[in-house]
C-alpha positions as CSV (number, residue, x, y, z in Angstrom):
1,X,170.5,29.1,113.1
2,X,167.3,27.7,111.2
3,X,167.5,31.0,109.0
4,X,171.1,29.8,108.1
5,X,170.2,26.4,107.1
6,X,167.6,27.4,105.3
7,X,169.8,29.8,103.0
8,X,172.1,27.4,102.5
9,X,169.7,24.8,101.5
10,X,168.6,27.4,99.1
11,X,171.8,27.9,98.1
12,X,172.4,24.9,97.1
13,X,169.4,24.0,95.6
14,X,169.4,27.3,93.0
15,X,173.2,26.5,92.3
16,X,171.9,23.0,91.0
17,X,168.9,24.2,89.5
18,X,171.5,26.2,87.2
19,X,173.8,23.4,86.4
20,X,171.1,22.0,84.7
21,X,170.1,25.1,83.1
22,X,173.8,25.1,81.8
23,X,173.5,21.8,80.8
24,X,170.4,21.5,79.0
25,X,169.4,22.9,75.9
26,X,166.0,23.3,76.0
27,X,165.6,25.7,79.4
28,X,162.1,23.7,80.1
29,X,161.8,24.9,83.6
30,X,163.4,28.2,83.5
31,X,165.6,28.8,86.6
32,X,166.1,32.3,86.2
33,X,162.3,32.9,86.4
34,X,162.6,31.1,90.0
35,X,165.3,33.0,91.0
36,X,163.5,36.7,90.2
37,X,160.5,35.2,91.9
38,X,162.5,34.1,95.2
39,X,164.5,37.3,95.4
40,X,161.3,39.6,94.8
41,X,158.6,37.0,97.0
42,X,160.9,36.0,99.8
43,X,163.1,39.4,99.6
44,X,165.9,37.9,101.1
45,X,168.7,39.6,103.7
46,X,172.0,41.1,101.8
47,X,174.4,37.9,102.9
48,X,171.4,35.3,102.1
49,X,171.1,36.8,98.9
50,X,175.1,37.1,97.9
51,X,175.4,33.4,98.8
52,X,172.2,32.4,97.1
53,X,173.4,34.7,93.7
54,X,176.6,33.3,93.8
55,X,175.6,29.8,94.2
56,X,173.2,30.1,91.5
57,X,176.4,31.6,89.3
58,X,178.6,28.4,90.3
59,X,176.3,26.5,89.3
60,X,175.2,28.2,86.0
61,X,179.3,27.9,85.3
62,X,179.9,24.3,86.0
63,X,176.9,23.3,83.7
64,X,178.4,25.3,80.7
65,X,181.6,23.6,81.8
66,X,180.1,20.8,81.2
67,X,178.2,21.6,78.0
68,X,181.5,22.9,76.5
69,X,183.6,19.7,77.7
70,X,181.1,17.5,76.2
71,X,181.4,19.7,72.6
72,X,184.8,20.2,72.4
73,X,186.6,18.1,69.8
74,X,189.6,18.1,72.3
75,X,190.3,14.6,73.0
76,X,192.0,15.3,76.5
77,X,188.6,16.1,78.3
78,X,188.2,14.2,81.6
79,X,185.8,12.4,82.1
80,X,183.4,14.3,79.4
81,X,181.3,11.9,77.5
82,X,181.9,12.0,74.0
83,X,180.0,13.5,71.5
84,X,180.0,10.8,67.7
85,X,181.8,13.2,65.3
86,X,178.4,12.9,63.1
87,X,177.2,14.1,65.6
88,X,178.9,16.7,66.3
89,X,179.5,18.3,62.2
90,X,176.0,18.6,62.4
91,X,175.4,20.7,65.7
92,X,176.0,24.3,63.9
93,X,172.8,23.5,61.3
94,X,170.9,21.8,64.5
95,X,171.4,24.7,65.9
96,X,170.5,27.6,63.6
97,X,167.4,25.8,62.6
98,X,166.3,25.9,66.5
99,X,167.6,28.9,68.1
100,X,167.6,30.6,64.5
101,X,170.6,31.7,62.2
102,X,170.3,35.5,63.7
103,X,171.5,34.5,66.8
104,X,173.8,31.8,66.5
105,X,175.6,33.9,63.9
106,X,175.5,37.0,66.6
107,X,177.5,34.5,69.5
108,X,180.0,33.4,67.0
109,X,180.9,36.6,65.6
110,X,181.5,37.8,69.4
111,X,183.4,34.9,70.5
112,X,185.3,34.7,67.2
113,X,186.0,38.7,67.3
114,X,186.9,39.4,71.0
115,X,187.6,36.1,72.3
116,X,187.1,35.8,76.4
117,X,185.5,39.1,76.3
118,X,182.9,38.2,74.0
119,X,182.2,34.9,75.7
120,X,181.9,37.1,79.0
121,X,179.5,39.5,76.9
122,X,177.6,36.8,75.5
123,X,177.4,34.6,78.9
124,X,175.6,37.5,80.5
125,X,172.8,37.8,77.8
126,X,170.0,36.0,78.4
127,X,168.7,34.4,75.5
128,X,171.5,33.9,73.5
129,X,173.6,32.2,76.9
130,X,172.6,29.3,75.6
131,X,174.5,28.9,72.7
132,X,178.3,29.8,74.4
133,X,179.4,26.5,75.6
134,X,178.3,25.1,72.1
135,X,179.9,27.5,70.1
136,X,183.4,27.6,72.3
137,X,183.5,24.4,72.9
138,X,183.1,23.6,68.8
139,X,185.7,26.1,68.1
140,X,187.9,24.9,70.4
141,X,188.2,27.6,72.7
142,X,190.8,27.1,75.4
143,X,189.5,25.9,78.7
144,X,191.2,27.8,81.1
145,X,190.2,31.1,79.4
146,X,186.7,29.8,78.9
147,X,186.0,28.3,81.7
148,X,187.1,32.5,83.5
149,X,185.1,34.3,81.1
150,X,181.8,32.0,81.1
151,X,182.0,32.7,85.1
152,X,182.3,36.0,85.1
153,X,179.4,36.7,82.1
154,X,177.3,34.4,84.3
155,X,178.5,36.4,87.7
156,X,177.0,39.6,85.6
157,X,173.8,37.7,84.3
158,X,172.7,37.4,88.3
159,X,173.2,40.3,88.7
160,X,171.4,41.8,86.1
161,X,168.7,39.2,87.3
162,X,168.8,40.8,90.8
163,X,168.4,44.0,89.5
164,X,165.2,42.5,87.6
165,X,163.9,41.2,90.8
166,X,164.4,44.3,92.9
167,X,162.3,45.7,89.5
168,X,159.4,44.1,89.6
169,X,159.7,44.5,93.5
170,X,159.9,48.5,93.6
171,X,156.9,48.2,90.8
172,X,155.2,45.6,92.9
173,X,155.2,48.3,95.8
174,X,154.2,50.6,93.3
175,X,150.9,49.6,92.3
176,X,150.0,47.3,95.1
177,X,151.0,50.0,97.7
178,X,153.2,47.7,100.1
Protein backbone atom coordinates (compact mmCIF):
# COMPACT_ATOMS: atom_id res chain seq x y z
CA UNK A 1 0.00 0.00 0.00
CA UNK A 2 2.97 2.48 0.85
CA UNK A 3 4.44 1.46 -2.68
CA UNK A 4 1.14 2.74 -4.15
CA UNK A 5 1.19 5.96 -2.41
CA UNK A 6 4.36 6.55 -3.11
CA UNK A 7 3.79 6.20 -7.10
CA UNK A 8 1.12 8.29 -6.99
CA UNK A 9 2.73 10.96 -5.12
CA UNK A 10 5.30 10.62 -7.83
CA UNK A 11 2.81 10.76 -10.21
CA UNK A 12 1.65 13.63 -9.33
CA UNK A 13 4.48 15.50 -8.63
CA UNK A 14 6.29 14.75 -12.35
CA UNK A 15 2.82 15.58 -13.93
CA UNK A 16 3.30 19.15 -12.17
CA UNK A 17 6.80 19.42 -12.73
CA UNK A 18 5.76 19.33 -16.50
CA UNK A 19 2.99 21.88 -16.44
CA UNK A 20 5.53 24.11 -15.63
CA UNK A 21 7.93 22.93 -18.15
CA UNK A 22 4.91 23.57 -20.60
CA UNK A 23 4.49 26.81 -19.20
CA UNK A 24 7.64 28.35 -18.98
CA UNK A 25 9.97 29.42 -21.48
CA UNK A 26 13.06 29.15 -20.22
CA UNK A 27 13.20 25.11 -19.08
CA UNK A 28 15.51 26.29 -15.95
CA UNK A 29 15.21 23.04 -14.14
CA UNK A 30 14.82 20.61 -16.81
CA UNK A 31 12.08 17.98 -15.97
CA UNK A 32 12.83 15.63 -18.58
CA UNK A 33 16.43 15.23 -17.14
CA UNK A 34 14.50 14.21 -13.76
CA UNK A 35 12.33 12.04 -15.32
CA UNK A 36 15.36 9.79 -17.28
CA UNK A 37 17.14 9.96 -13.93
CA UNK A 38 14.05 8.49 -11.84
CA UNK A 39 13.12 5.89 -14.47
CA UNK A 40 16.91 4.71 -14.86
CA UNK A 41 17.94 5.27 -10.68
CA UNK A 42 14.71 4.12 -9.11
CA UNK A 43 13.84 1.57 -12.18
CA UNK A 44 10.36 1.52 -11.49
CA UNK A 45 7.63 -1.49 -11.91
CA UNK A 46 5.70 -1.52 -15.44
CA UNK A 47 2.18 0.02 -13.93
CA UNK A 48 4.30 2.58 -11.60
CA UNK A 49 6.06 3.66 -14.58
CA UNK A 50 2.76 3.96 -17.12
CA UNK A 51 1.08 6.06 -14.45
CA UNK A 52 4.20 8.11 -13.71
CA UNK A 53 4.79 8.60 -17.88
CA UNK A 54 1.40 9.38 -18.38
CA UNK A 55 1.15 11.82 -15.53
CA UNK A 56 4.12 13.51 -16.60
CA UNK A 57 2.43 13.68 -20.39
CA UNK A 58 -0.92 15.31 -18.69
CA UNK A 59 0.92 17.52 -17.33
CA UNK A 60 3.37 18.49 -20.09
CA UNK A 61 -0.19 18.98 -22.14
CA UNK A 62 -2.07 21.15 -19.80
CA UNK A 63 1.03 23.53 -19.55
CA UNK A 64 1.13 24.00 -23.47
CA UNK A 65 -2.59 24.38 -23.05
CA UNK A 66 -1.96 26.99 -21.19
CA UNK A 67 0.96 28.53 -23.01
CA UNK A 68 -1.16 28.50 -26.19
CA UNK A 69 -4.43 29.98 -24.44
CA UNK A 70 -2.39 32.73 -23.10
CA UNK A 71 -0.95 33.42 -26.96
CA UNK A 72 -3.84 33.06 -28.85
CA UNK A 73 -5.37 36.25 -30.17
CA UNK A 74 -8.76 34.44 -29.74
CA UNK A 75 -10.68 36.61 -27.46
CA UNK A 76 -13.00 33.72 -26.22
CA UNK A 77 -10.25 32.06 -24.06
CA UNK A 78 -11.49 31.29 -20.45
CA UNK A 79 -9.98 32.37 -18.03
CA UNK A 80 -6.44 32.85 -19.95
CA UNK A 81 -4.77 36.03 -18.98
CA UNK A 82 -4.22 38.19 -21.72
CA UNK A 83 -1.31 38.89 -23.54
CA UNK A 84 -1.05 43.36 -24.53
CA UNK A 85 -1.23 43.17 -28.38
CA UNK A 86 2.39 44.92 -28.25
CA UNK A 87 3.13 42.41 -26.71
CA UNK A 88 2.19 39.92 -28.49
CA UNK A 89 3.43 41.45 -32.54
CA UNK A 90 6.54 41.30 -31.05
CA UNK A 91 6.78 37.50 -29.80
CA UNK A 92 7.94 35.99 -33.42
CA UNK A 93 11.33 38.52 -33.33
CA UNK A 94 11.59 37.66 -29.30
CA UNK A 95 11.65 34.54 -30.25
CA UNK A 96 14.02 33.97 -33.15
CA UNK A 97 16.48 36.13 -31.49
CA UNK A 98 16.39 33.47 -28.41
CA UNK A 99 15.72 30.11 -29.64
CA UNK A 100 17.34 31.26 -33.08
CA UNK A 101 15.65 31.83 -36.64
CA UNK A 102 16.64 28.02 -37.72
CA UNK A 103 14.35 26.63 -35.45
CA UNK A 104 11.48 28.77 -35.08
CA UNK A 105 11.23 28.87 -38.90
CA UNK A 106 11.55 24.76 -38.81
CA UNK A 107 8.06 24.61 -36.12
CA UNK A 108 6.27 26.97 -38.28
CA UNK A 109 6.84 25.52 -41.47
CA UNK A 110 5.58 22.07 -39.89
CA UNK A 111 2.59 23.42 -38.19
CA UNK A 112 1.77 25.71 -41.20
CA UNK A 113 2.39 22.61 -43.76
CA UNK A 114 0.71 19.60 -42.01
CA UNK A 115 -1.38 21.16 -39.44
CA UNK A 116 -2.20 18.67 -36.24
CA UNK A 117 0.33 16.36 -37.54
CA UNK A 118 3.03 18.65 -37.53
CA UNK A 119 2.17 20.05 -34.11
CA UNK A 120 2.17 16.21 -33.00
CA UNK A 121 5.74 15.89 -34.89
CA UNK A 122 6.98 18.91 -33.40
CA UNK A 123 5.45 18.35 -29.70
CA UNK A 124 7.51 15.11 -29.53
CA UNK A 125 10.96 16.84 -30.37
CA UNK A 126 12.78 17.91 -27.76
CA UNK A 127 14.28 21.09 -28.20
CA UNK A 128 12.14 22.64 -30.52
CA UNK A 129 8.75 21.59 -27.99
CA UNK A 130 9.10 24.65 -26.77
CA UNK A 131 8.09 26.84 -29.43
CA UNK A 132 4.50 24.86 -30.40
CA UNK A 133 2.07 26.44 -28.04
CA UNK A 134 3.69 29.83 -29.17
CA UNK A 135 3.60 29.38 -32.64
CA UNK A 136 -0.20 27.66 -32.73
CA UNK A 137 -1.43 29.66 -30.42
CA UNK A 138 -0.19 33.03 -32.62
CA UNK A 139 -1.50 31.44 -35.63
CA UNK A 140 -4.57 30.73 -34.38
CA UNK A 141 -4.70 27.18 -34.42
CA UNK A 142 -7.96 25.64 -33.44
CA UNK A 143 -8.17 24.41 -29.89
CA UNK A 144 -9.73 21.35 -30.09
CA UNK A 145 -7.37 20.06 -32.71
CA UNK A 146 -4.43 21.50 -30.90
CA UNK A 147 -5.12 20.73 -27.75
CA UNK A 148 -5.29 16.45 -29.40
CA UNK A 149 -2.24 16.76 -31.30
CA UNK A 150 0.05 18.63 -28.52
CA UNK A 151 -1.11 15.47 -26.28
CA UNK A 152 -0.36 12.97 -28.39
CA UNK A 153 3.38 14.52 -29.59
CA UNK A 154 3.87 14.84 -25.83
CA UNK A 155 2.42 11.09 -25.20
CA UNK A 156 5.44 10.14 -27.84
CA UNK A 157 8.12 12.54 -26.29
CA UNK A 158 7.87 10.22 -22.90
CA UNK A 159 8.16 7.74 -24.51
CA UNK A 160 11.00 8.38 -26.42
CA UNK A 161 12.30 9.68 -22.94
CA UNK A 162 11.68 6.12 -21.53
CA UNK A 163 13.41 4.65 -24.08
CA UNK A 164 16.38 7.17 -23.23
CA UNK A 165 16.22 6.06 -19.71
CA UNK A 166 16.17 2.28 -20.25
CA UNK A 167 19.46 3.56 -22.53
CA UNK A 168 21.53 4.90 -20.26
CA UNK A 169 20.29 1.99 -17.91
CA UNK A 170 21.31 -1.03 -20.33
CA UNK A 171 24.79 1.08 -20.79
CA UNK A 172 24.86 1.76 -17.07
CA UNK A 173 24.84 -2.23 -16.76
CA UNK A 174 27.18 -2.26 -19.34
CA UNK A 175 30.19 -0.66 -18.10
CA UNK A 176 29.48 -0.77 -14.41
CA UNK A 177 28.64 -4.59 -14.62
CA UNK A 178 25.24 -4.54 -12.59
Amino acid sequence: MNTTLLSLAIAVGFGLFFVSEGLVLGKLLQPAVFFVGYVTIVAPPPLSLAVVTAASALGATIGQWLLYLTVSPDESSPGATRVSSDLLERVPGILRRWLGRRWVVLVERQVDRFGVYGIAFCSALPGVRTVVPIVAGLGAHPRRSYAVAAGVGNCCYMLLLVGAAYGVLGLSRVFVGV
